[in-house]
N, C-alpha and C positions, 0 to 999 in steps of 0.2 A: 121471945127473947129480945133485949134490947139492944143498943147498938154495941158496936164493939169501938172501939178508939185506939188508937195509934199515935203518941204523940212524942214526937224528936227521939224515937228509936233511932239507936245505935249501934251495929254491930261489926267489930273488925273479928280477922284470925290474925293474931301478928300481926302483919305490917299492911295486910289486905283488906283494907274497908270491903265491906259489901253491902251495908245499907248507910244510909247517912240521913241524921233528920228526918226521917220518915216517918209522916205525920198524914193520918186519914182515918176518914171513919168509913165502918161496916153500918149500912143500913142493917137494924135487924130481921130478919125473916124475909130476905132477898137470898138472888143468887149471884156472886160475884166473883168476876174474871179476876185474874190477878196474871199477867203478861210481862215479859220483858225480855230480853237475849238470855244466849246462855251463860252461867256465871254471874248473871244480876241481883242475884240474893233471895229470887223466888222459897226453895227452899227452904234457906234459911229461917227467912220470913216463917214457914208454917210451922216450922219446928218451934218459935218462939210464941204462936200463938197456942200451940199444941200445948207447952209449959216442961220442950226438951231442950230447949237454949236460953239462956236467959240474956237479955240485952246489956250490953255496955254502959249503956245509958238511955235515956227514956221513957216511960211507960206503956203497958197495953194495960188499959182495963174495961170490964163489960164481958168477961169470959169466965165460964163458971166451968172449972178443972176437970170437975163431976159431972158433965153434963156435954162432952162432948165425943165425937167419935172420927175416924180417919181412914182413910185409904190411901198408901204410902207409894211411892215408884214401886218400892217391891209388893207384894200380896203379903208378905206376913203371915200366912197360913200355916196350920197346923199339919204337915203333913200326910201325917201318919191315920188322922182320924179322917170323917165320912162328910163328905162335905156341908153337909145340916149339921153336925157334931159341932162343926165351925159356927157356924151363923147361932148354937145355941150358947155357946162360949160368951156372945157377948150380948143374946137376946133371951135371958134363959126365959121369958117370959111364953116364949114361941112353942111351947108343948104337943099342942095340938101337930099331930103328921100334916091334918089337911091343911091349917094354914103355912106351915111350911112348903108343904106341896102346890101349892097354889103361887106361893113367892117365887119357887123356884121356875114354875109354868113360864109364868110373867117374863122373868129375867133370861128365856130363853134357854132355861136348865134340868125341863122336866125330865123327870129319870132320876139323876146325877146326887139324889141327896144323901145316899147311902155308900156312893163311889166315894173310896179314898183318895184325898186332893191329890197325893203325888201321879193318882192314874189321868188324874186330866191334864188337859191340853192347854198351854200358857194362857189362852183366852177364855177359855171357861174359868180358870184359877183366877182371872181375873175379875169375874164377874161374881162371883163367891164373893171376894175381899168386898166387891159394893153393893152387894144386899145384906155383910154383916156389918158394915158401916151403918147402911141404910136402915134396918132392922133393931140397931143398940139406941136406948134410950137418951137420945143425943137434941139438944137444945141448939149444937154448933155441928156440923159436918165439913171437916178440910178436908182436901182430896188433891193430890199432886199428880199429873198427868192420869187420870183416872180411865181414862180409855182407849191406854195405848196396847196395841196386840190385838184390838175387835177392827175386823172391818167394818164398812158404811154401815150393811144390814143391822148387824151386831146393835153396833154401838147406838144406832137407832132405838132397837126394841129395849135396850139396856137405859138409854137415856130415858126413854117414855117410865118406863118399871119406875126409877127412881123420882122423876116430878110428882108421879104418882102417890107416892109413898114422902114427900117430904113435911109434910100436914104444917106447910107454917115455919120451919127451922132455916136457920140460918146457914149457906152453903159460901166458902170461899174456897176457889178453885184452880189451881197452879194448871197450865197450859200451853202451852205455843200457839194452838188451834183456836182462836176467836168463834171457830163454827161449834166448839165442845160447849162455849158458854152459852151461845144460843139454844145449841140442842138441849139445854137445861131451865130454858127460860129468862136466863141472867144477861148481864151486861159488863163487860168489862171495865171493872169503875176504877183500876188501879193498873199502871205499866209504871215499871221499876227501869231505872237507867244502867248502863254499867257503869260502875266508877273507875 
């Protein structure tokens, strides 16, 4: 994937700016922090890269609509189905039990592919939402606090599963924890101000 760009983004609600001029590029096929307080536009930011907000003014371009995938503050889960049922919603490519079974090993979920989401536990539901991020046919992967509810361990064997698994795509990563982009291999190439 090539780069993404950012140039003299602008986005208010009303009377509240929250990004201003915001102009930066995404290396393509890195992994990048994006940092700032809370209320800085983080967010906002991926919604707009996602193609859920449109800018005021500005441009993003280098994002291909079709080609990307997410894991949201919330999990977005399906509840009611089987936790694989999920990951095939947006991988249908993933037929096979044993590679399923195998993804699930990895991300610290062996068992669980047949459990229905609402029977699991906030962290395990969480870790569902990033191996069906990780697993969709995605060029671009955003990801908004993506490892909040795992502990150290967790988020460890979660974080490895996913480097694992990124063959090359593009990762930008809303966070607080500077240690979340390390544990992914990346760099914090962007912190947003409050305005």
């Amino acid at each position: 994937m090539g780069d993404i760009v950012l140039s003299g983004v602008y986005k208010a609600f009303g009377d509240k700016r929250v990004l201003e001029n915001l102009s930066h590029t995404f290396e393509g096929g890195k992994v990048h922090g994006v940092m700032g307080p809370s209320g800085c536009g983080k967010t906002t930011l991926l919604h707009i890269l996602l193609g859920l907000l449109k800018p005021d003014a500005g441009t993003v371009s280098g994002i291909d609509l079709n080609a990307l995938s997410a894991v949201f503050q919330e999990d977005r889960l399906c509840e009611r189905l089987g936790a694989g049922a999920n990951i095939r919603l947006a991988a249908p490519h993933l037929r096979e039990k044993s590679a399923l079974k195998a993804l699930f090993d990895e991300m610290g979920l062996g068992g669980a592919e047949k459990t229905p989401v609402y029977e699991l536990s906030g962290g395990m539901k969480r870790r569902v939402a990033l191996l069906r991020a990780l697993t969709a046919a995605s060029e671009l992967i955003v990801m908004d606090e993506p490892f909040t509810g795992l502990d150290d361990a967790i988020k460890e064997t979660a974080a490895a599963c996913i480097r694992r698994h990124l063959d090359g795509r593009t990762v930008i990563l809303v966070t607080h924890s500077e240690g979340d982009v390390f544990l992914l291999g990346g760099t914090v190439g962007l912190t947003l101000p409050l305005l």
